[in-house]
C-alpha positions in Angstrom: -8.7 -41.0 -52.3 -8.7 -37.8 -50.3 -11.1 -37.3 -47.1 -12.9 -34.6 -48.5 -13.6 -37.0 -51.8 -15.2 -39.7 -49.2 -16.8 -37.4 -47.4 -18.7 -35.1 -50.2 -22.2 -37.8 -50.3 -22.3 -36.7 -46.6 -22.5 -32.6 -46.5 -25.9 -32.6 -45.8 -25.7 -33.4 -42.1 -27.9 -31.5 -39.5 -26.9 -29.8 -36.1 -28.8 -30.8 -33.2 -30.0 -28.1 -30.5 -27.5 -29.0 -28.2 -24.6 -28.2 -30.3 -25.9 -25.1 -31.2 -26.2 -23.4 -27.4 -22.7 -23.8 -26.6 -22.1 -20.3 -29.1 -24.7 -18.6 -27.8 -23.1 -17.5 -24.2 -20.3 -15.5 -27.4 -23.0 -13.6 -28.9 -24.0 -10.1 -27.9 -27.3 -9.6 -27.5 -29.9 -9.3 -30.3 -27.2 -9.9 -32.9 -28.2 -10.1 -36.5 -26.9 -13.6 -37.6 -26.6 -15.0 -41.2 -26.8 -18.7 -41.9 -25.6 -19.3 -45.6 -26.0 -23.3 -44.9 -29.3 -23.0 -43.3 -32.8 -23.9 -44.4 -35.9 -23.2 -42.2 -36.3 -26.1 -40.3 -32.7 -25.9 -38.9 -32.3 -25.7 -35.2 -29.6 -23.1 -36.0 -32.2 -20.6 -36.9 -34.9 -21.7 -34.3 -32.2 -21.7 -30.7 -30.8 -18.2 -32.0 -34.3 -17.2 -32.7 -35.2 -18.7 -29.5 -32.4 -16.3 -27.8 -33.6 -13.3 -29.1 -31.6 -12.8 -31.9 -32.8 -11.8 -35.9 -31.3 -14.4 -38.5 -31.3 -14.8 -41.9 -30.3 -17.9 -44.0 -29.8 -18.9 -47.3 -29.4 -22.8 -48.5 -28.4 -24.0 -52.1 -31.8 -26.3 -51.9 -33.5 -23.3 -52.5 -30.9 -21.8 -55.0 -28.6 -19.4 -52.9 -24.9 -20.7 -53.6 -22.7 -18.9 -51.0 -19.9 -18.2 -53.1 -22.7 -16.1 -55.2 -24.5 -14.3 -52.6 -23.6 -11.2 -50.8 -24.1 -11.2 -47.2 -27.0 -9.2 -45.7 -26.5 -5.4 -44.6 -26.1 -5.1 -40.9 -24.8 -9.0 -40.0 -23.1 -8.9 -36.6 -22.2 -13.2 -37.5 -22.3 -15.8 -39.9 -22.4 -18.9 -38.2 -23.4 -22.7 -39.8 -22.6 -26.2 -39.8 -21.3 -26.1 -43.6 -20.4 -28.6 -45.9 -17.6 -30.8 -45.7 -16.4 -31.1 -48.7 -16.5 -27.2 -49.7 -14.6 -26.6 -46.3 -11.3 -24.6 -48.0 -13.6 -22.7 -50.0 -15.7 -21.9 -47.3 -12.9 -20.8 -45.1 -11.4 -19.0 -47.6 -14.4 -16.6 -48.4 -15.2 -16.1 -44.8 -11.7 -14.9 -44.2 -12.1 -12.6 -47.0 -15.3 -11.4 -45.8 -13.8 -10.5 -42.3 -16.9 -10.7 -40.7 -17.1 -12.6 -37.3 -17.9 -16.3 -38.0 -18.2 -19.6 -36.3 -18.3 -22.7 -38.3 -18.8 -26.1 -36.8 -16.7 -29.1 -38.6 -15.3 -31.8 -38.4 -11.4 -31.7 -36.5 -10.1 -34.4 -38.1 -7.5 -33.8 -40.9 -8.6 -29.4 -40.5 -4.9 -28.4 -40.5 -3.5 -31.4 -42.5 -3.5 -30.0 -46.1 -1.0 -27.4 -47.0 -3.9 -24.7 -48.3 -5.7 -25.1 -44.8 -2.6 -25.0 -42.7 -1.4 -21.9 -44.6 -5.4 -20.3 -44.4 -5.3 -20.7 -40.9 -1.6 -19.8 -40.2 -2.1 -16.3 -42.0 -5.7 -15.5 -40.4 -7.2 -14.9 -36.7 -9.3 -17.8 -35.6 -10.4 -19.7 -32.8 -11.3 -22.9 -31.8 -14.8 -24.1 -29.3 -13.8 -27.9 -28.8 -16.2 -30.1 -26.8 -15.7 -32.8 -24.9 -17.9 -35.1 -26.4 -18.6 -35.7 -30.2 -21.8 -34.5 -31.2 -24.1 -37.1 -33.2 -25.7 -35.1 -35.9 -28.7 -35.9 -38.0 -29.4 -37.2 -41.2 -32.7 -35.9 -41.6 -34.3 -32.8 -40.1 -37.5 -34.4 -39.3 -35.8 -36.8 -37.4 -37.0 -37.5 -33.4 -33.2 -38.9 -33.1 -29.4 -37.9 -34.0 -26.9 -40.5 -35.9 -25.0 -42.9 -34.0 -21.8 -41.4 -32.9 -19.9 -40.6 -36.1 -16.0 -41.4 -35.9 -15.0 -38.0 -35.5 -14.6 -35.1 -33.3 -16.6 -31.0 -34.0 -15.9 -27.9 -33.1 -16.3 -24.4 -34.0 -13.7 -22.5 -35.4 -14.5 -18.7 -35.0 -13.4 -15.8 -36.3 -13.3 -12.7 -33.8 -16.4 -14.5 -31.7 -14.0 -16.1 -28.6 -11.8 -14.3 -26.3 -9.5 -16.5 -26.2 -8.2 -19.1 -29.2 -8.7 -22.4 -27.5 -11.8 -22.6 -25.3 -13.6 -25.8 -24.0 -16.9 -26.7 -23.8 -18.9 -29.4 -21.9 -21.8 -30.6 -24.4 -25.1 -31.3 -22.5 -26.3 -34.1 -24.5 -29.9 -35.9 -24.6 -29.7 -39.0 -23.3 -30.1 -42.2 -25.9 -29.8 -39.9 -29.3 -32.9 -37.4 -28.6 -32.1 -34.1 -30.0 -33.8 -31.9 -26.9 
């Protein structure tokens, strides 16, 4: 059975605060920023909101499929934590969009299928990789991420980082709080 098989009951994972700032210091001021993967509540929408910036954001709970919608007029970014299992797809339609993005996923097995390696090998990206993993949560009411999951995030950008490999240090709550 394939990762992305395993992996498809878990696409619903959310980002904690902290792993959202990191991509902020790569974003020019009052940026318009479209979240396709993003419902109110997440903390996507609230730090860039927080910053200064105008989102929007669109989540299949509520209907929008992103391989349906058109993006909004104006967007400087897409940028989301979107679902593992619909990663090629995902990729593949941002590419085509050639609009700056930055998508946080999982590292683990990203370049290890022949479609991703070649999506990647034919387009401009970069990578944001932290130094520790980030625990996400399973429920966006929650006072407290995940336990550590067994792998690795970053974002890979399109057009967002001046250089392809960059490195972050991840300023993490102590004992699992998410602020």
């Amino acid at each position: 059975m394939k990762l992305d098989e395993v992996c498809n009951k878990n696409d619903e994972m959310y980002t904690p605060p902290y792993a959202v700032k990191p991509i902020l210091e790569f974003l020019k001021p009052n940026s318009f920023i479209w979240m396709p993967f993003d419902t109110d509540e997440s903390w996507f929408k609230k730090c860039f909101l927080a910053a200064g910036h105008e989102v929007g954001n669109n989540h299949i709970f509520d209907g929008h499929d992103f391989f349906e919608l058109t993006p909004p007029r104006g967007i400087d970014y897409i940028i989301s934590n979107p679902p593992y299992s619909k990663k090629n797809e995902v990729f593949e339609r941002l590419f085509k969009l050639d609009i700056p993005f930055a998508m946080l996923v999982g590292v683990v097995g990203l370049f290890e299928s022949k479609h991703r390696f070649n999506l990647f090998k034919n387009n401009k990206f970069e990578i944001l990789y932290f130094d520790k993993r980030i625990n996400f949560m399973d429920d966006m009411n929650a006072t407290k991420t995940t336990k550590s999951p067994p792998f690795s995030s970053a974002y890979l950008c399109h057009n967002i980082l001046p250089e392809q490999i960059m490195f972050r240090e991840l300023n993490k709550p102590k004992l699992g709080a998410i602020l």
